[in-house]
C-alpha positions as CSV (number, residue, x, y, z in Angstrom):
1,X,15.0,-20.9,-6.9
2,X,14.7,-17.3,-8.0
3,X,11.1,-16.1,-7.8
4,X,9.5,-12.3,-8.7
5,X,8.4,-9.6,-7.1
6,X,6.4,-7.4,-8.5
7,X,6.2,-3.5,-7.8
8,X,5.0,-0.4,-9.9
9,X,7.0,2.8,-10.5
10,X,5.8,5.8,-11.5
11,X,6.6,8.3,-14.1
12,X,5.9,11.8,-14.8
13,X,4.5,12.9,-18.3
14,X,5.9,16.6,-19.5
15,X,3.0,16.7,-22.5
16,X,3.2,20.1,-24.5
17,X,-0.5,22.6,-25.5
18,X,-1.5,20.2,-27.8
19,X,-0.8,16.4,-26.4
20,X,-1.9,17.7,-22.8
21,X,-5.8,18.6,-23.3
22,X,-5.9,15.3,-25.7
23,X,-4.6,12.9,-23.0
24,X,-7.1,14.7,-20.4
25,X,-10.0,14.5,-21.9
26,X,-9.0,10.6,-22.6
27,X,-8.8,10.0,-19.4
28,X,-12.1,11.6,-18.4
29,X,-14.0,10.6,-21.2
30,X,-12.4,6.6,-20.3
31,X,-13.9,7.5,-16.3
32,X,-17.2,8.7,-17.6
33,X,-17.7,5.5,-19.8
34,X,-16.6,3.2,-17.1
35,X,-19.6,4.8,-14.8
36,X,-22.0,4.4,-17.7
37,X,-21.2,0.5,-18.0
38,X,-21.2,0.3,-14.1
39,X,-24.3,1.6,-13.9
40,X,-25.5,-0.9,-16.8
41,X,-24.2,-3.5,-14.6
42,X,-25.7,-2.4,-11.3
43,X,-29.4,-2.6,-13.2
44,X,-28.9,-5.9,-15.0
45,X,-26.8,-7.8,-11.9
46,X,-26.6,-6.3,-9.3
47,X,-22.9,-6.4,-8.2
48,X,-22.3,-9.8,-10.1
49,X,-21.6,-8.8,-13.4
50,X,-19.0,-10.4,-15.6
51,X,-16.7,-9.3,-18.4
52,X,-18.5,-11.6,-21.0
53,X,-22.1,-10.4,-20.2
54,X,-20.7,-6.8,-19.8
55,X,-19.0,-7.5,-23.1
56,X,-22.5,-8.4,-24.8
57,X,-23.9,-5.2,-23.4
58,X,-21.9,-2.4,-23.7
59,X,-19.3,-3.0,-26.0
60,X,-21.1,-1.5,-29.1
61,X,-21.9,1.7,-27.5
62,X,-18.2,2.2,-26.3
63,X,-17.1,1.7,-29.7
64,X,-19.6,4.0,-30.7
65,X,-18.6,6.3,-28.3
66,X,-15.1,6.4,-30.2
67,X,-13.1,4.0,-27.9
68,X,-10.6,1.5,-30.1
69,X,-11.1,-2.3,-29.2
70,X,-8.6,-2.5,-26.8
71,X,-9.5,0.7,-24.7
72,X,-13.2,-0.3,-24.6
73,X,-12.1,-3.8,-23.1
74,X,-10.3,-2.1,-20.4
75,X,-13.1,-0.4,-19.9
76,X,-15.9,-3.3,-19.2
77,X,-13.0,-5.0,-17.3
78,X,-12.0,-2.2,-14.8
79,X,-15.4,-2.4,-13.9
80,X,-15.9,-6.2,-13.3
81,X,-13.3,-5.9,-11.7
82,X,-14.3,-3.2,-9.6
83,X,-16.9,-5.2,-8.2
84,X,-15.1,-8.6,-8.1
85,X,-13.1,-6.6,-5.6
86,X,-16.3,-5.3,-3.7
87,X,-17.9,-8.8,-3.0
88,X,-14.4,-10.2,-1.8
89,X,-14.9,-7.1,0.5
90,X,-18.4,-7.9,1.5
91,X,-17.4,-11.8,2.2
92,X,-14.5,-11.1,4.2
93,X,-16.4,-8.9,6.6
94,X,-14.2,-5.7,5.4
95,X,-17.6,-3.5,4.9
96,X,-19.2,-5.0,8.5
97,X,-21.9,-7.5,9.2
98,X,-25.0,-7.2,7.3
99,X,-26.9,-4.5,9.3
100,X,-24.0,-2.1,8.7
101,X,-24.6,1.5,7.4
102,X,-21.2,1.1,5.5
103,X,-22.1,-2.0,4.0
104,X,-25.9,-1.1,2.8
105,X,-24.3,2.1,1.2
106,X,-21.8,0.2,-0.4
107,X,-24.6,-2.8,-1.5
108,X,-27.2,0.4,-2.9
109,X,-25.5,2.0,-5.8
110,X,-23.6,1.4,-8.3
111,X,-19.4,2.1,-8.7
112,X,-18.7,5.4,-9.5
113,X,-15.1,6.2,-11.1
114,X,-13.7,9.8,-10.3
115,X,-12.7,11.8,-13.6
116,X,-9.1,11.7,-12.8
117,X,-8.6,7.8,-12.0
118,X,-6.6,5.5,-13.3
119,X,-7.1,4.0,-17.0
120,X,-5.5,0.9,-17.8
121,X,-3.1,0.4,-21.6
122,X,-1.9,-2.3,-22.5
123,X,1.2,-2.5,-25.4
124,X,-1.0,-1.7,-28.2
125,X,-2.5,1.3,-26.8
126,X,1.0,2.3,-25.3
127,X,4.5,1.9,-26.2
128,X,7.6,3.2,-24.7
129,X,10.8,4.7,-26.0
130,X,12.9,4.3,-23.5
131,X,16.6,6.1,-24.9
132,X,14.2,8.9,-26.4
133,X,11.9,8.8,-22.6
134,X,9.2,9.2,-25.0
135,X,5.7,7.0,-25.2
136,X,3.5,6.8,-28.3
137,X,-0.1,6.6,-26.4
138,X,-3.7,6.0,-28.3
139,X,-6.1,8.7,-27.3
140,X,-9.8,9.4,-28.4
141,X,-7.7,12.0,-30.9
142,X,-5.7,9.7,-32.6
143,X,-2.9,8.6,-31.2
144,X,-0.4,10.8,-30.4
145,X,4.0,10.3,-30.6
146,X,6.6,11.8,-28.7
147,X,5.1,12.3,-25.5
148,X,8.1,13.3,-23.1
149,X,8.6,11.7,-19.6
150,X,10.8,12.4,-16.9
151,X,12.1,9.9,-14.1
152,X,15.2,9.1,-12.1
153,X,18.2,7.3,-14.1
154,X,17.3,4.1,-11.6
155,X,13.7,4.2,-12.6
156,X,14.7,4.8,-16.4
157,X,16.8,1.6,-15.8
158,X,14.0,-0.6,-14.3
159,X,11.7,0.1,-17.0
160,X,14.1,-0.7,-19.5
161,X,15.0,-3.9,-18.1
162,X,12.0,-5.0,-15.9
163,X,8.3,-3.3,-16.8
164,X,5.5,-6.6,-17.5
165,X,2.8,-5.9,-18.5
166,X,0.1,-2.9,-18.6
167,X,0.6,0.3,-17.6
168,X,-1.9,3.0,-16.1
169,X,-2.5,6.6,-16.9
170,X,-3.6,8.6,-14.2
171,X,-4.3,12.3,-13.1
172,X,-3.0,13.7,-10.2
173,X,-3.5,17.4,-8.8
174,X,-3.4,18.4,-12.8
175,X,-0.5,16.5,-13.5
176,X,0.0,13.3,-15.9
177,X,1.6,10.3,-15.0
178,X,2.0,6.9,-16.1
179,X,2.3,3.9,-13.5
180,X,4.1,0.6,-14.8
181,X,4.4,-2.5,-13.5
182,X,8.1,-4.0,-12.8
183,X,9.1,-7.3,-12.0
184,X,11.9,-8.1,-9.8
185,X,14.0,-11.2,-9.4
186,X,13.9,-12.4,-5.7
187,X,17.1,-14.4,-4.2
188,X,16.4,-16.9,-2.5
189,X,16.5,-16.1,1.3
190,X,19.6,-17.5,3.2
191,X,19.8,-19.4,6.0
192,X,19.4,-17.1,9.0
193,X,21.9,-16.7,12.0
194,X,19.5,-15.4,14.2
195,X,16.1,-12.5,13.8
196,X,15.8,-8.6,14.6
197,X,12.8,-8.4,16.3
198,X,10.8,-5.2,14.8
199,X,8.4,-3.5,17.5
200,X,5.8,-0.8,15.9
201,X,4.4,1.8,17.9
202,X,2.6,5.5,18.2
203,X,5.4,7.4,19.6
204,X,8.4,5.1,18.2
205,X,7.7,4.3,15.2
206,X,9.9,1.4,14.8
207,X,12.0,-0.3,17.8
208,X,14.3,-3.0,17.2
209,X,15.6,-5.9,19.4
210,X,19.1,-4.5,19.0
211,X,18.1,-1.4,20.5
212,X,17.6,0.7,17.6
213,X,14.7,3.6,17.9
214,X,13.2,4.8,15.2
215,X,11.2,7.8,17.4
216,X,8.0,9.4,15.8
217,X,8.5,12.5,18.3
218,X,9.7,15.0,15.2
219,X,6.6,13.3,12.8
220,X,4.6,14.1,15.8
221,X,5.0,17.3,15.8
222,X,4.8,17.6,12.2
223,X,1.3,16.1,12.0
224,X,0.4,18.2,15.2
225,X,1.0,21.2,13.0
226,X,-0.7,19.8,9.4
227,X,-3.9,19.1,12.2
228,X,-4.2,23.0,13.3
229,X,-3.7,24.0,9.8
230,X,-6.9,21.5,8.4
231,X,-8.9,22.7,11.8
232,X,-8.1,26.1,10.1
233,X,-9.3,25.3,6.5
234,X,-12.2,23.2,8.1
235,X,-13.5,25.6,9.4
236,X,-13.9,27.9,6.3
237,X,-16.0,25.8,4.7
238,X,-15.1,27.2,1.3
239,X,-14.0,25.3,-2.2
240,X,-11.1,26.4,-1.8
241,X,-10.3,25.4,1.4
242,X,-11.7,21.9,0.4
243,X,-9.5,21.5,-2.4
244,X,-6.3,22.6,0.1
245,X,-7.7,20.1,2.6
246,X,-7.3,17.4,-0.3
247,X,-3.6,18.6,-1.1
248,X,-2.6,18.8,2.6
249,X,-3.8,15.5,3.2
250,X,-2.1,14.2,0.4
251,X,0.7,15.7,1.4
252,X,1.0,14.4,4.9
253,X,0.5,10.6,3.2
254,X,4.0,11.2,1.0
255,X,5.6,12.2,3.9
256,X,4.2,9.2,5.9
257,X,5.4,7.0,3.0
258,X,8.9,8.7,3.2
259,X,9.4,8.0,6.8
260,X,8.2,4.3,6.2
261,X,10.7,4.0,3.1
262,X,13.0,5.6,5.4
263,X,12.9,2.9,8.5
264,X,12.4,-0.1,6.4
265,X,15.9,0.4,4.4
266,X,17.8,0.9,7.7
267,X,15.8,-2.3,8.9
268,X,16.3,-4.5,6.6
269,X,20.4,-3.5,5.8
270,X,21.2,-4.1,8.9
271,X,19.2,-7.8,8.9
272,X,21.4,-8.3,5.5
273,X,24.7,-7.5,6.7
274,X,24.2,-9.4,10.3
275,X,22.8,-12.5,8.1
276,X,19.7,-12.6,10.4
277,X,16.1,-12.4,9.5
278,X,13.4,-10.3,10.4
279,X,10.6,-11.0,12.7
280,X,7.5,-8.5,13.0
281,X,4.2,-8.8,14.7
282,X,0.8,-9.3,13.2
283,X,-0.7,-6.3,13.5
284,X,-3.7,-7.4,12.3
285,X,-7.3,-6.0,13.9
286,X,-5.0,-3.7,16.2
287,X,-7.6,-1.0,16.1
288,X,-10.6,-3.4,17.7
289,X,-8.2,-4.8,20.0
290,X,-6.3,-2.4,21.6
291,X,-7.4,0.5,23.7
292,X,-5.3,3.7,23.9
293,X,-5.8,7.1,25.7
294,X,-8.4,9.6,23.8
295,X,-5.7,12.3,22.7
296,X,-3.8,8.9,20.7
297,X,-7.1,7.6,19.2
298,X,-6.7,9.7,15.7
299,X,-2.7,9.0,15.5
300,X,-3.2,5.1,15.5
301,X,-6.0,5.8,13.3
302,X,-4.4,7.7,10.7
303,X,-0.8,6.4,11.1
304,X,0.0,3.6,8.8
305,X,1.2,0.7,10.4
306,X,0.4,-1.7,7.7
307,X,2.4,0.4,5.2
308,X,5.6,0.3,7.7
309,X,5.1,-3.8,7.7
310,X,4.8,-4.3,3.8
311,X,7.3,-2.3,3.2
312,X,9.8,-4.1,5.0
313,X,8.2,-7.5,4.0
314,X,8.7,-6.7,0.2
315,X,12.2,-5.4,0.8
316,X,13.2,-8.4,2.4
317,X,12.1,-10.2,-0.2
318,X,14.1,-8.8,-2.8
319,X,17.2,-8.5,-0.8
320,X,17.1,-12.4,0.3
321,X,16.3,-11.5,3.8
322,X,14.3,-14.0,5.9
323,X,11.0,-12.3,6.6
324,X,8.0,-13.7,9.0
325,X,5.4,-12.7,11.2
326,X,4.7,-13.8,15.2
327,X,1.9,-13.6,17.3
328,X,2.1,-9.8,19.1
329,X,0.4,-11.1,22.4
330,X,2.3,-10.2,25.6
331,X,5.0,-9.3,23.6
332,X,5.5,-5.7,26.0
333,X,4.8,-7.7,29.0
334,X,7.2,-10.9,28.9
335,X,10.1,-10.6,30.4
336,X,12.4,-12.3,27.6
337,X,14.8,-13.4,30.3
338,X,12.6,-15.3,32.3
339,X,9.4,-16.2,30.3
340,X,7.4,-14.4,34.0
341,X,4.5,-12.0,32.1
342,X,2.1,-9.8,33.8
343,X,0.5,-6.5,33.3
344,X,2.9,-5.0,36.0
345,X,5.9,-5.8,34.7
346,X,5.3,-2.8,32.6
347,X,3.4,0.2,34.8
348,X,4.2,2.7,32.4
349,X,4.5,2.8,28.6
350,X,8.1,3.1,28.4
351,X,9.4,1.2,31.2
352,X,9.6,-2.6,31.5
353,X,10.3,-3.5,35.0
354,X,10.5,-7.5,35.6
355,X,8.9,-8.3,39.1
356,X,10.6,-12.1,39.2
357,X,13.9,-11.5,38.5
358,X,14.5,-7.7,38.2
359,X,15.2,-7.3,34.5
360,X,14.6,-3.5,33.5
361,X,15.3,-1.4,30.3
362,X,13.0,0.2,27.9
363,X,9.9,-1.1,26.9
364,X,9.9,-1.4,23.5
365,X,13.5,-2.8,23.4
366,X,12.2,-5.7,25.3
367,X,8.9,-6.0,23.0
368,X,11.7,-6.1,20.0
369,X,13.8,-9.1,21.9
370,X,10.5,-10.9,22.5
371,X,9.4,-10.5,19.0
372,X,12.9,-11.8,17.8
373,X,12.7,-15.1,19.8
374,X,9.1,-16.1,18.7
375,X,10.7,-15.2,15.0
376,X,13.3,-17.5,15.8
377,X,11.1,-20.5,17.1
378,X,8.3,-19.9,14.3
379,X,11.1,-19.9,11.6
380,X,12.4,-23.6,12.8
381,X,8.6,-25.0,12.5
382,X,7.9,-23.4,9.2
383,X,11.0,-24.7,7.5
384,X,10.7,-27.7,9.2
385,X,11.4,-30.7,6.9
386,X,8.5,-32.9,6.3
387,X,8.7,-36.1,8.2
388,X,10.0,-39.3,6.4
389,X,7.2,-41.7,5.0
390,X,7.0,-44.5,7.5
């Protein structure tokens, strides 16, 4: 069975004097109306309001306001959406318990949209000219043809082949661009002859059971110098060094994204051309449950791990690669000869020393082996077949 996976791409818009100031003041004026009717629907309901009663409400003005019929929809829906997201939030405890200072501030004022967000077109408002790299896009101008974009001849052939659905305009550090939505056939995963166990980690990023080591020493350094440059701006306490704190910031999170890309690739080629899965742990709550030294705190803070994990999860998918996730505990203090675990069997953070039967090597090398042999026995009950009817 072939299934989809979904991912966005983005493009760049090259608008010239006249299409530029049009699309930006779109996009603003589309931010500032979705902050009116957010406000509206803070007043009337609190943070339960719906499309149909936000509909009843607003829509007139919008269209006053000189948004088309489909633009002020995706207006009144971003925003019920926006709070559909903020209860599942609250419910799932991702704001704190009730008491919570977080929580309150979220719970005591309306969603607020920032000028350059994203707004949402759908194929009426936008269409694309793909051997041209042009779009035709409505604006509160008129709507305006021949807008050029630029992209990568493999993004230029996704779109073409592959973009579902709506796309969304958004403003980045004065720049234009347009993100679409792509759909992906996924192969079916094969049968696995065995699992790569994938252990994440501060200073190696990415260790795998065969031995692999993905070190974080040359990011470390890296993000050890971006940190005395924004104790430098931070200290200024001028705009501008606010708005360079923002683009630094923004900058370290590409690169972060980069390296990710970067280890998840290797990761998962290798899985496809040994036919073996991959097996990661949860990581799930990692920052309430484990305790590390005061000079790691803000690097296992900042660093995302979650990123690394999805990113290998979703390129699994669409190579075919069998993907799942174990239980991390005692995964760096099993000894995945023996089964023995204790707390001494590693004394350090790099060395793994086994105190029943001697085994030694690298600690996160034997975290990876553990992690592939929990893969391997969760994958056998998950794809169990269901028992015959008696």
């Amino acid at each position: 069975m072939i299934t989809g996976v979904k991912l966005v791409v983005q493009v760049k818009l090259a608008p010239d004097a006249v299409q530029a100031p049009a699309l930006e003041s779109t996009l603003h004026a589309a931010n500032e109306a979705a902050c009116w009717v957010s406000a509206v629907s803070f007043d009337r309901f609190g943070l339960k309001g719906s499309v149909r009663e936000l509909r009843k409400l607003c829509y007139g003005e919008l269209k006053a306001r000189g948004f088309g019929a489909q633009a002020a929809q995706h207006v009144i829906k971003r925003v019920a959406d926006a709070y559909t997201t903020l209860r599942a939030n609250i419910k799932a405890g991702n704001l704190g318990p009730e008491d919570s200072t977080r929580r309150h501030k979220a719970e005591s004022k309306p969603i607020m949209f920032r000028p350059d967000a994203a707004h949402t077109y759908d194929d009426r408002c936008l269409s694309w000219n793909y051997d041209a790299k042009t779009v035709s896009i409505w604006t509160l101008q008129g709507r305006i043809k021949n807008v050029r974009f630029v992209c990568s001849a493999g993004t230029l052939k996704q779109l073409t082949g592959q973009r579902q659905g709506e796309s969304d305009l958004i403003q980045r550090d004065g720049k234009l661009f347009l993100v679409a939505t792509i759909d992906i056939a996924e192969p079916e995963a094969f049968e696995p002859k065995g699992f790569i166990g994938v252990d994440r980690g501060i200073t190696n990023l990415a260790t795998t059971s065969d031995g692999d080591n993905h070190s974080g020493r040359r990011l470390g350094r890296y993000r050890r110098w971006q940190a005395s440059k924004k104790a430098e701006l931070q200290a200024k306490q001028t705009h501008s060094a606010k708005q360079l704190l923002k683009k630094r910031a923004r900058r370290e999170a590409r690169h972060a994204t980069h390296i990710n890309h970067k280890i998840s690739k290797t990761v998962v080629a290798v899985a496809q051309r040994t036919e073996r899965g991959i097996a990661l742990e949860e990581l799930r709550g990692i920052r309430e449950r484990v305790t590390v030294p005061r000079d790691q705190r803000a690097r296992q803070s900042s660093w995302p791990f979650h990123q690394l994990g999805a990113f290998i999860a979703y390129k699994a998918k669409r190579a075919g690669v069998p993907f799942i996730e174990v239980d991390p505990a005692y995964t760096s203090q099993r000894c995945p000869r023996c089964g023995h675990t204790e707390r001494a069997n590693r004394r350090t953070r790099d060395h793994f020393h086994c105190r029943r039967c001697g085994l030694a090597g690298p600690a996160d090398h034997v975290a990876g082996a553990n992690i592939a042999k929990r893969g391997a026995t969760a994958w056998v009950f998950v794809n169990m077949p269901d028992p015959l009817p008696a």
